[in-house]
C-alpha positions as CSV (number, residue, x, y, z in Angstrom):
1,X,93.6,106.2,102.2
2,X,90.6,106.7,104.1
3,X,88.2,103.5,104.3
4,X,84.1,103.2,104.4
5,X,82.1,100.3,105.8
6,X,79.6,99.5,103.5
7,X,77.6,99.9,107.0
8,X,79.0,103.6,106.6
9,X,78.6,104.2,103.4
10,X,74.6,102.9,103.4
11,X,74.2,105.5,106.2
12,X,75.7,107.9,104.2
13,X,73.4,107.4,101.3
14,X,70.6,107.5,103.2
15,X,71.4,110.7,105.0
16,X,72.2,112.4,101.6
17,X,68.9,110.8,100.0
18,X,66.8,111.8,103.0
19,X,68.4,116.1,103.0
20,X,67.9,116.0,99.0
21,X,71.5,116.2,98.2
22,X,72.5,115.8,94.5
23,X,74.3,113.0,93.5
24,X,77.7,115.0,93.1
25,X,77.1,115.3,97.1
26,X,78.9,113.2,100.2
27,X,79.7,113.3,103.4
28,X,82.3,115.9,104.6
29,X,85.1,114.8,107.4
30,X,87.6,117.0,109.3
31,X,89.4,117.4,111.7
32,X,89.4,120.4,114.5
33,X,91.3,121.4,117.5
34,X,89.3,120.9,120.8
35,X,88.0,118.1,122.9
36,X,89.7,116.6,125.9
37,X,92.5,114.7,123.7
38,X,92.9,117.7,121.5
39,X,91.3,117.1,118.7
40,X,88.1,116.0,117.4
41,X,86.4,115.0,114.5
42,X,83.8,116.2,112.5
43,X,81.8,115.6,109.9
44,X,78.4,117.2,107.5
45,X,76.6,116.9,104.9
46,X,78.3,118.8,101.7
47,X,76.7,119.1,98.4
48,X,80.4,118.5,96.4
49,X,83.8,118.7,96.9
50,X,86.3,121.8,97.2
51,X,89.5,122.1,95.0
52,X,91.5,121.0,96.8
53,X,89.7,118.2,98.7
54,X,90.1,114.2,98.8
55,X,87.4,112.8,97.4
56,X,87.0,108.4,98.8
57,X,84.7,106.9,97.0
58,X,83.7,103.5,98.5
59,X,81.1,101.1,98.8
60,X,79.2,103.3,97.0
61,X,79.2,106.4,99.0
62,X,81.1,109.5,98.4
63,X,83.7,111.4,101.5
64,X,85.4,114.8,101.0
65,X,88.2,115.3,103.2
66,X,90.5,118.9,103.2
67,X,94.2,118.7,102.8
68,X,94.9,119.8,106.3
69,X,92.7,117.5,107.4
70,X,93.8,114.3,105.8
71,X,97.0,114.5,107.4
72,X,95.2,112.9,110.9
73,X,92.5,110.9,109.0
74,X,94.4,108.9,106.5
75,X,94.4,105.4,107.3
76,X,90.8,105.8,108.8
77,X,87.7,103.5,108.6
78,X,85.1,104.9,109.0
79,X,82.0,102.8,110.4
80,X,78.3,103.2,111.7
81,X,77.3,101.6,114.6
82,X,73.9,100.5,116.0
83,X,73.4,99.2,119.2
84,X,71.5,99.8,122.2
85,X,73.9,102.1,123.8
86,X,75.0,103.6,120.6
87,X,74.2,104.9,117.8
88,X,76.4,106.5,114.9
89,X,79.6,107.3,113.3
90,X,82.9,105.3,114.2
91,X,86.2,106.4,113.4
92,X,88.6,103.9,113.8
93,X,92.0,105.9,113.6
94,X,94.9,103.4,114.1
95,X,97.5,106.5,114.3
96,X,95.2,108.0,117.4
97,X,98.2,107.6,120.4
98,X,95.2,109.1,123.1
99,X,91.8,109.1,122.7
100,X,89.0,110.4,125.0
101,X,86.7,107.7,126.7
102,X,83.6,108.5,124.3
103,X,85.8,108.4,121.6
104,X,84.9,112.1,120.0
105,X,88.4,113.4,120.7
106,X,91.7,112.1,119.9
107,X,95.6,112.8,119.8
108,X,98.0,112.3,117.0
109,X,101.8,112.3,117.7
């Protein structure tokens, strides 16, 4: 199961509220090969889910995540951060063995 802060999911709301997206809309994750640990997420905007996707609803705030790529993102949180460094998305994977030091990429044995 994938997990939403309701910090997350309020950003999420406000991102789909601010593009216009219809209510059946949410935010897309994934998963794709590259980055310095191997792999890297990635997420957009997505107007409703495929066949075949996960939909996580939580907090209020609907995620669509493909069947390849829930196999590295289950057991997520996802979080938003805002600090004076930082600001954005936070995956917090605990099955991540490596990640990279800005914490975009990740590995997965």
């Amino acid at each position: 199961m994938i997990h939403v802060t309701e910090k997350a999911a309020e950003k999420i709301r406000e991102l789909l509220a601010k593009e216009g997206v219809s209510a059946r809309g949410g935010l897309r994750l994934g998963v794709q090969g590259g980055g310095c640990s191997g792999l890297t997420y990635a997420m957009r905007l997505d107007v409703q889910a495929r066949d075949r996707d996960r939909v996580i609803e939580e907090n209020g705030a609907r995620v669509f995540v493909d069947p390849k790529s829930y196999v590295y993102l289950d057991e997520v949180t996802l979080d938003y951060e805002e600090t004076l460094m930082r600001q954005g998305f936070v995956f917090q994977n605990p099955r991540a063995t490596h990640s990279c030091g800005c914490g975009s990429s990740f590995t997965v044995s």
